[in-house]
N, C-alpha and C positions, 0 to 999 in steps of 0.2 A: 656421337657426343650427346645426342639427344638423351641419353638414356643415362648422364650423371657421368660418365668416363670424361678424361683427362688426359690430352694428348702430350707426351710427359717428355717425347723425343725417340733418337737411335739407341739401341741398346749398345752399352759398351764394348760388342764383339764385333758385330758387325753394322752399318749406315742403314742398313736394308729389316733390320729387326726393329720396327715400329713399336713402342710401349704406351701401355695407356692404363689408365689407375680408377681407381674408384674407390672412394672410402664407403665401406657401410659399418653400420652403424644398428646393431639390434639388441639391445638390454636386455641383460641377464642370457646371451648365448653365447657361445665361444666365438662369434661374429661381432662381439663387440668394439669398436674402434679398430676393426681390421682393413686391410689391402687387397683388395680384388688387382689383379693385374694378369692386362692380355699382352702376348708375341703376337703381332701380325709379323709376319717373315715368309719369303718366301721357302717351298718345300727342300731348294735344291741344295737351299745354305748348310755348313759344315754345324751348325747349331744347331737346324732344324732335323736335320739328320741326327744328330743324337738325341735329341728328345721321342723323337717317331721313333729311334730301334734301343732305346731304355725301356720304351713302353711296352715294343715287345719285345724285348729278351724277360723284363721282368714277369710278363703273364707268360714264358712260355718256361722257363729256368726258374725253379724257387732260389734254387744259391744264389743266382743273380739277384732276383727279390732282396733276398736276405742280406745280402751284402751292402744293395744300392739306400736299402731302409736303417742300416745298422748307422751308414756312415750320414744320411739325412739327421736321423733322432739325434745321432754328436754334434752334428755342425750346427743343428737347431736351438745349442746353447748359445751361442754366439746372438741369438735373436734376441736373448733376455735381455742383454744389455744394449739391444738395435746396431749391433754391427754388423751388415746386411752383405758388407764385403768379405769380411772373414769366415760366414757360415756359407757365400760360396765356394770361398780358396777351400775348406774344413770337407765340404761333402765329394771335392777333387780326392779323399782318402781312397773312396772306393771303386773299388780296381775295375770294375763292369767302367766305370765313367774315364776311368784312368785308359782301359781299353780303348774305348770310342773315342776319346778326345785325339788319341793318334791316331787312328783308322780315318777320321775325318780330319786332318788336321788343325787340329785346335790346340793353342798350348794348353799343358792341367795347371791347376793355379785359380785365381783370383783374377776376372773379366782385367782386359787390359782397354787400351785405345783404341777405338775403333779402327779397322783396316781401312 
């Protein structure tokens, strides 16, 4: 917290996915009045396991790439108007994440209640 973060709560999926924010703030860069946000989670949670094999399916798979980027740049419409829940139900389109969310059990969808 020293360093400007914001200890913001559990993320919606799980108790154990610590979130924390930070506004920065740098005129005239695409940095401007944005959102810094970190997962602290641990490795073994069903979240953190998609994240860790999104990262690598996408540097080892261009389809995968291209799929999990296709359906990010749509769902990222949803930011314009700051509905932060709908561009993540919106990027659940793509089938790489649509995969991992049952391989790990996760519903696809829009963050629910925390378990």
């Amino acid at each position: 917290m020293d360093h400007g973060f914001t200890f913001i709560g559990a993320g919606p999926i799980h108790p154990s996915d610590l979130w924390f924010l930070k506004k920065i703030s740098r005129e005239g860069s695409r940095l401007h009045d944005a959102i810094f946000k970190i997962h602290l989670t641990p490795a073994d949670l069903g979240p953190s396991k998609i994240l860790i094999e999104t990262r690598d399916r996408c540097n080892a798979n261009p389809a995968d790439f291209e799929d999990y980027k296709n359906a990010k740049v749509e769902a990222a419409k949803h930011l314009e108007s700051g509905n932060v829940m709908k561009y993540k139900g919106a990027k659940m389109s793509s089938k790489l994440l649509q995969e991992l969310a049952k391989k790990h059990g996760i519903a696809p969808g829009p963050p629910g209640p925390p378990k």
